[in-house]
N, C-alpha and C positions, 0 to 999 in steps of 0.2 A: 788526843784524838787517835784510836786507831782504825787504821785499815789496810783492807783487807778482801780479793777476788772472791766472789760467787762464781758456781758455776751449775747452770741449771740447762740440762740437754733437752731437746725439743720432745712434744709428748709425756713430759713428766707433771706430776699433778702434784699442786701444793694443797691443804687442805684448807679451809675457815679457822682463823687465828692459830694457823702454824707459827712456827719461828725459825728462820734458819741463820745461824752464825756465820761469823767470819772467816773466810775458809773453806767453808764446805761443798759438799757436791753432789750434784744428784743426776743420777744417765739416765741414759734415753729411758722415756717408758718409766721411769722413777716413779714410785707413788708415795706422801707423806698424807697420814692420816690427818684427820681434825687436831686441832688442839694439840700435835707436837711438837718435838724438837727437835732439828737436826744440831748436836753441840757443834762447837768451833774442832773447823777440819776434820771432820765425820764427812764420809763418803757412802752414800746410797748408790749400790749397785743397777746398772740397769734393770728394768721390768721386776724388781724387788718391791714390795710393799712393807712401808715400814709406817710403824706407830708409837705413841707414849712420852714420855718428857724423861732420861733421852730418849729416844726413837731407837725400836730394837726390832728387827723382820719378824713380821708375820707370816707363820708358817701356812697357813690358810687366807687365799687373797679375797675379798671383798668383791661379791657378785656384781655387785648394780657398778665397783667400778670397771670391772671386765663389760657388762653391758655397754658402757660408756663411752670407752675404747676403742667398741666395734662400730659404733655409729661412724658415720661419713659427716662429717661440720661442714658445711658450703664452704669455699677457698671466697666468696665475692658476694658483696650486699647485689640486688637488685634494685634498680631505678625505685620502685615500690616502695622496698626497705627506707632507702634511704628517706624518702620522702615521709616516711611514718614517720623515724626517728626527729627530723628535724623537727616537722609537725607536733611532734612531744611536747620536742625541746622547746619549740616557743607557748607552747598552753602552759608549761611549770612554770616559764616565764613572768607571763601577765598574769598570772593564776592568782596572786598574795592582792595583786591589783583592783584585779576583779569582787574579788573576797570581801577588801577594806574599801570599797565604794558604795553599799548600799548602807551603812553604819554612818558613814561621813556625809550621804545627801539626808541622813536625817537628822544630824547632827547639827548642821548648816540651815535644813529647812525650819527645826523647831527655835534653836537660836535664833536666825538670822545673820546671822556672823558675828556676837556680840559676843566678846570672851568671856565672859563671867558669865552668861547665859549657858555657854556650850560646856560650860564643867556641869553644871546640872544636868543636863542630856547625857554627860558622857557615861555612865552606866547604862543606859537604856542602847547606846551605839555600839558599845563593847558587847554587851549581850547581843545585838543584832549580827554585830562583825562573827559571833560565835554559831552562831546557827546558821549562816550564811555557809563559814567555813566548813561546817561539818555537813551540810546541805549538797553541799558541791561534790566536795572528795565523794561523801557517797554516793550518789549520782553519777559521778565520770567514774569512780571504779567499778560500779554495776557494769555499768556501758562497755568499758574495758575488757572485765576478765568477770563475769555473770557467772563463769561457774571453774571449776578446775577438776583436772582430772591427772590423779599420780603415774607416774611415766617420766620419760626421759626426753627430754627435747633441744635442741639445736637454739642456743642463744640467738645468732643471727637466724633467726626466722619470725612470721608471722607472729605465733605465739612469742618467742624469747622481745619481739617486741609491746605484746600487751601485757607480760609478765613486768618487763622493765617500767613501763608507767605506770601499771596498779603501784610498783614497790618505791616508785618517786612519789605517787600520792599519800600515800601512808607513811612517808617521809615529808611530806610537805605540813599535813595532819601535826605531824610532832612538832615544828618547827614554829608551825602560826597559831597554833592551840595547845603549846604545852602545857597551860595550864589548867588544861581540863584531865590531863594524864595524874597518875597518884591521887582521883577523889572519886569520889564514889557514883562518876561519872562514865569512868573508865569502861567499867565491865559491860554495860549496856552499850557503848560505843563499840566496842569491839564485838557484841553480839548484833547490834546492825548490822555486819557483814560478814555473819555469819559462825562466827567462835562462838565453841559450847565453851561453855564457862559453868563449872558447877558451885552450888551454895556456901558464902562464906569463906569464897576464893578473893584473895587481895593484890590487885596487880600494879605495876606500879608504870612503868614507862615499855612501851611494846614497840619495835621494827622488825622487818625482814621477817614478817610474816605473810600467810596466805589466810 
């Protein structure tokens, strides 16, 4: 087992599936691109941008993250905030609940409760539970986030909160309906809301999209 101090200065930006070693270090203002690597005991200089597997400075810094920089982040949620977020947090909740309850009252209504009965139903409940599920997400993400528009914005805000539950419902999507991802189901679902998808495109499991 070894280890080993990190040391990460406040304002410095890691990227989406960075890596940083044992060791290393990044100052103030630091920036590691996407998909880098800081190796073991490499030191990223303050307000330095660095990129690539190792990570080597880029002589020309990336605009949008100087844009990024400048913005002001709220230091404090608002009463509002908070209250959205919890509000999320318990619709993800109940949500799988709600989903596998109109599948089961038919399950039960055409059975009766009789075991042997409700394995015969149970295709017809699984396809119900499936369009239910897909019914909903799409529906509460419409609701959510109806449209998007490219820009920069403040995680703790308004937006960075209907941002965060569109990207929990398209995570939840995956979760209670994986099995509709990898068939030839995919592509028209993911055109429900909105993706252009061109002919003959083959997708297989999609998140962390808009």
């Amino acid at each position: 087992l070894y280890l080993a101090p990190l040391r990460i200065d406040s304002n410095a930006y890691v990227g989406t599936n960075s890596v940083v070693m044992l060791g290393s270090q990044m100052g103030w203002g630091a920036r590691l691109l996407e998909q880098s690597l800081v190796a073991r005991d490499q030191t990223i200089p303050k307000r330095e941008t660095w990129a690539g597997s190792p990570s080597e400075r880029l002589a020309n810094t990336d605009s949008v993250l100087e844009e990024m920089a400048e913005q002001m982040t709220p230091s404090t949620w608002s009463p509002k905030l908070w209250a959205g977020f919890v509000a999320g947090w318990l619709l993800l909740e109940i949500l799988p609940s709600i989903m596998t309850a109109p599948g089961l009252v038919f399950a039960y209504a055409i059975s009766r409760g009789e075991p042997l009965q409700g394995f015969t139903v149970a295709p017809g409940a699984g396809l119900l539970f499936v369009l239910t599920a897909c019914g909903l997400v799409a529906a509460l993400k419409k609701v959510v986030m109806p449209t998007l528009r490219p820009g920069i914005f403040p995680v703790y805000s308004d937006f960075g909160l209907r941002k965060w539950l569109a990207d929990k419902l398209m995570m939840t999507s995956l979760g209670v309906t994986n099995t509709l991802y990898a068939t030839l189901y995919t592509n028209p679902w993911l055109q429900l809301h909105g993706a252009k998808i061109g002919s003959r495109s083959e997708i297989s499991t999609v998140s962390h999209i808009d």
